[in-house]
N, C-alpha and C positions, 0 to 999 in steps of 0.2 A: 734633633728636630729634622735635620735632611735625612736620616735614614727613616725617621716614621713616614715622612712626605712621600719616601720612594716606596716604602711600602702600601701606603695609601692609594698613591699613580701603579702600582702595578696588579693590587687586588681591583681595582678601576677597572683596569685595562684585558684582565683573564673575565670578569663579570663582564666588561662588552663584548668582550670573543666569544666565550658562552652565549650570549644573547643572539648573536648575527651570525655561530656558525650556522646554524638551520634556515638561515633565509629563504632562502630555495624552496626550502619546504612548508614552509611557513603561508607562503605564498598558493604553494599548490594544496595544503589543507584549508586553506581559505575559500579558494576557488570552488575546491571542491564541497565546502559547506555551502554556497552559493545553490550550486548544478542541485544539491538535497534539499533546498528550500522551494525550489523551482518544482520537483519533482511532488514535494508535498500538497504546494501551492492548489498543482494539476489533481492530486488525489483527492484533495479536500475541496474540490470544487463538484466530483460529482455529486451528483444530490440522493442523498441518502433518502427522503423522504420519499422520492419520485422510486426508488428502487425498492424499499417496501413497501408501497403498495401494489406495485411489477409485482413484484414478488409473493406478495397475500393473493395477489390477481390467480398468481401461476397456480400457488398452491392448491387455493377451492377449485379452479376450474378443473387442473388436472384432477384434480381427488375425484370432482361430478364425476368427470368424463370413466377413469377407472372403477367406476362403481356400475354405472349407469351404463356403458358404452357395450352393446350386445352385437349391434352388425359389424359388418364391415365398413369401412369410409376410404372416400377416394384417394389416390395415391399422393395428391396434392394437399390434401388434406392430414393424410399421415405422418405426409415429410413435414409440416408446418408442428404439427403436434410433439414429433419426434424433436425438432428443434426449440420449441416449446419448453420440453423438457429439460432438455440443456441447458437454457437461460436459465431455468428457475436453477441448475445446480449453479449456477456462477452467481447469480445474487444472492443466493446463503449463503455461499461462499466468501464474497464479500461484507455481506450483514458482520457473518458473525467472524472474521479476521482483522475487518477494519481498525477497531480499537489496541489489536495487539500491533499490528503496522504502524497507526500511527503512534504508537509508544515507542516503537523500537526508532522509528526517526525522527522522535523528538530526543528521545537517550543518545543518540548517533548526533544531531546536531550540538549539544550540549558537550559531550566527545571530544569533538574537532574542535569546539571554541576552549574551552579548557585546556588541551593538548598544543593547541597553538597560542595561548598566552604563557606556558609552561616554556615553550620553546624562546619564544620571544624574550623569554625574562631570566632563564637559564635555570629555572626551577627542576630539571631533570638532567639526572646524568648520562653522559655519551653512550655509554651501553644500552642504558633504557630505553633512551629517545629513537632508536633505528625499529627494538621491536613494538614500543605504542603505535610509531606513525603508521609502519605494516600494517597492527592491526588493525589500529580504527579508519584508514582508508582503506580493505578491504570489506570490514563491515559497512560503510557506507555505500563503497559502488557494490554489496549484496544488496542493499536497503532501497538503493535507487531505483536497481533493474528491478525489483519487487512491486513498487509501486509502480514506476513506470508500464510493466506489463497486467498489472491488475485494472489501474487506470485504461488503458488504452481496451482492456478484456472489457469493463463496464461499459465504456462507452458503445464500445459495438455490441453487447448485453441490450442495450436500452434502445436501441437504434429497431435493432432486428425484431425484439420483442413489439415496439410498436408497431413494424409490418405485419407480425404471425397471429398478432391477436383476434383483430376479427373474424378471421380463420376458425379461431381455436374457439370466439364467442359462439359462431353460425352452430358450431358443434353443439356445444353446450345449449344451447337455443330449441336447437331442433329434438332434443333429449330433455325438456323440460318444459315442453307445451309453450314458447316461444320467451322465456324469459330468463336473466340472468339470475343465479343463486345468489343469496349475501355473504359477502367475504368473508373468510375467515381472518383471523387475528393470528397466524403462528408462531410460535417459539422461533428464536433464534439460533441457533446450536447444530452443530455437525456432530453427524453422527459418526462416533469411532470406527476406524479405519479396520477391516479384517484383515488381520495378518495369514 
């Protein structure tokens, strides 16, 4: 009876050491699932809705404009347009990546909650547990500074754009006997990269 007792107290006692050698870390994949929710929170707050139609906006008017556009226009007018076009690259850009971002940090948050009750519970062995935690807090602070910089790229996307616009409408205006075209509706999708 006392040697099963003592073996009972000592498989006990290697299952709690198991569980609480990674506390440390435990802690800093917690934390850091935290700072990824945070960052999600901010990406999923901008307004998708308000960026496609930015974005249907950009598309018709540029199209008018490159179709339609035979003079020349002022130099205030060209940097507005030229900037113009830029926005519209970062809100397709964002249209059509958002859904892969946000999958990758929902899989990235799921991750770290998994990875950190594994540690906690000593469901992984010492060798494995040094290269999971590497990788999935290196996928995460990739996942963060992502959103983070796409986040913070929309916001000043949407800012600037509603500066350049009446700009870009006067343009379109005075190229259409004083009235705006009806928006187009387009596709989402980036177009393959040339190598």
């Amino acid at each position: 009876m006392k040697f099963i007792l003592f073996i009972a107290t000592v498989f006990m006692l290697f299952s709690c050491k198991n569980g609480n050698t990674y506390t440390k870390q435990v802690k800093e994949l917690d934390s850091l699932k935290v700072v990824l929710q945070e960052a999600v929170s901010n990406f999923n707050a901008i307004d998708s809705v308000k960026c496609y139609k930015n974005y249907s906006e950009q598309y018709t008017y540029f199209n008018f404009i490159r179709k339609n556009l035979k003079d020349t226009i002022s130099k205030t007018e060209a940097e507005n347009l030229q900037m113009f076009v830029s926005l519209g690259k970062n809100m397709l850009n964002y249209l059509a990546k958002k859904p892969k971002w946000a999958q990758e940090a929902n899989i990235s948050l799921k991750q770290l909650t998994d990875l950190s009750y594994d540690l906690k519970n000593g469901n992984i062995e010492n060798e494995e547990a040094v290269d999971f935690i590497l990788k999935e807090k290196t996928q995460a602070f990739k996942i963060i500074d992502e959103l983070k910089t796409n986040t913070e790229l929309m916001r000043y996307s949407l800012e600037t754009f509603t500066n350049t616009l009446p700009t870009v409408e006067n343009i379109v205006k005075k190229l259409n006997n004083g009235n705006l075209p009806e928006l187009d509706q387009p596709q989402i999708r980036l177009k393959p990269k040339k190598h």
